[in-house]
Residue, then its C-alpha position, 0 to 999 in steps of 0.5 A: x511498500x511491497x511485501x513478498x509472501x510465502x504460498x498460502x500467507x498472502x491473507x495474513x501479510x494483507x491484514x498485516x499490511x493493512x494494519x500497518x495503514x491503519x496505525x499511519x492513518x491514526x498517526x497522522x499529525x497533518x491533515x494533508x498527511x492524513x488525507x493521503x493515508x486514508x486515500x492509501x491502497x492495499x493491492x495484492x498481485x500473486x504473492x506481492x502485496x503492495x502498500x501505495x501512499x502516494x499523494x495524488x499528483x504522483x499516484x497514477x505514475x507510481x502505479x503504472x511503474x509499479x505494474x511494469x515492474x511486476x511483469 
């Protein structure tokens, strides 16, 4: 998930965004589903704020896709 805030809201989408981790974490019904939430990153860059739920065979390419999309 990638979220673009307005200037000055970047700290309230964060703690909205990390929320929204915290309810799929207490959500989880696999323990494989839960392992890869609770590996889950929350990364701000300027006013994007991005969720990856990624399992970790994927997660260094998502994020280098991610990081290239964002330039």
């Amino acid at each position: 998930m990638v979220v673009k805030a307005k200037d000055g809201k970047v700290d309230a989408v964060k703690a909205s965004v990390e929320q929204v981790l915290q309810d799929k974490i207490g959500s989880a019904f696999y323990p494989e589903e839960q392992e890869v939430a609770e590996n889950a990153k929350v990364e701000v860059n300027g006013n994007l704020v991005s969720l990856f739920i990624v399992n970790s065979e994927v997660s260094a390419d998502a994020e280098a896709k991610y990081a290239e999309l964002i330039k």
